[in-house]
C-alpha positions in Angstrom: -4.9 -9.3 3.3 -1.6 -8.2 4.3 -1.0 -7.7 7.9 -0.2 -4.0 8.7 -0.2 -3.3 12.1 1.8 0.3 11.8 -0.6 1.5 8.7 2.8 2.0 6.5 1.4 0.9 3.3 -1.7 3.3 3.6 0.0 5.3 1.3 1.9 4.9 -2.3 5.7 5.4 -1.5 6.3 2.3 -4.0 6.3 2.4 -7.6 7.0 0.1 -10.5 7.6 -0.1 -14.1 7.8 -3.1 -16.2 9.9 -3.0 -18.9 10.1 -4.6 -22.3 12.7 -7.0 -21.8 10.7 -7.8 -18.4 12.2 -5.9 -15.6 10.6 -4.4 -12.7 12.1 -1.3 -11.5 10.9 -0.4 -8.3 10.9 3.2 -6.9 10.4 4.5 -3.7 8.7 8.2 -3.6 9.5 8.6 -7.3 13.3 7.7 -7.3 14.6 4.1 -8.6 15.9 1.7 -5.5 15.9 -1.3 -7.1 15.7 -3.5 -10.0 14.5 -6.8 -10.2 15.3 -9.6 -13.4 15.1 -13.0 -14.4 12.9 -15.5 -12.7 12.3 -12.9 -9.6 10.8 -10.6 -12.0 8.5 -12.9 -13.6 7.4 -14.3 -10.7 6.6 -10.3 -8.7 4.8 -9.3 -12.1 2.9 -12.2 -11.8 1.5 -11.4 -8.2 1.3 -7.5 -8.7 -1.1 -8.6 -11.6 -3.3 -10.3 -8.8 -2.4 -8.1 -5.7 -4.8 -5.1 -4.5 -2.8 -1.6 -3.7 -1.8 -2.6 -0.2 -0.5 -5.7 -1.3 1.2 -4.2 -3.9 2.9 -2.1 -1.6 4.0 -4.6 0.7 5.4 -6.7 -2.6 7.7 -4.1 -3.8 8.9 -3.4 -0.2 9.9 -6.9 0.6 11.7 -6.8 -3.2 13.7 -3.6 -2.5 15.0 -6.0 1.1 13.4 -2.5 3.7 10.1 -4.0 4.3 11.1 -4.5 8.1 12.5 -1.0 8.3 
C-alpha cells in the first residue's frame, strides 16, 4: 500500500496512455506533462499492469519528478 498521509492520491489527477511504439504519456488533469521511453517505460508499464488506482497514482507522480510537491 502506498503511504499517503495527506490523502492526495484519493482522486485521479494522473493519466496515462501507452502508445504503440511503447511510450507512456502521462497527464495530469487531462493535459500531457510528461513522457516516458526506453527502458523507463517498460519497466512503469510493467508495474501499472500490477498496481491498484492509488498506486497507480503515486507511479505516474513520481514519473512526472512532482510527487513531493
Amino acid at each position: 500500500m502506498v503511504e499517503d498521509a495527506r490523502n492526495r492520491f484519493a482522486e485521479d489527477v494522473f493519466g496515462h496512455v501507452v502508445t504503440k511504439d511503447g511510450k507512456v504519456l502521462i497527464s495530469w488533469q487531462g493535459r500531457t506533462v510528461t513522457t516516458v521511453a526506453g527502458k523507463a517505460a517498460d519497466k512503469l508499464i510493467a508495474k501499472l499492469a500490477v498496481a491498484d488506482r492509488r498506486e497507480v497514482q503515486h507511479l505516474l507522480a513520481r514519473a512526472t519528478g512532482h510527487f513531493k510537491h
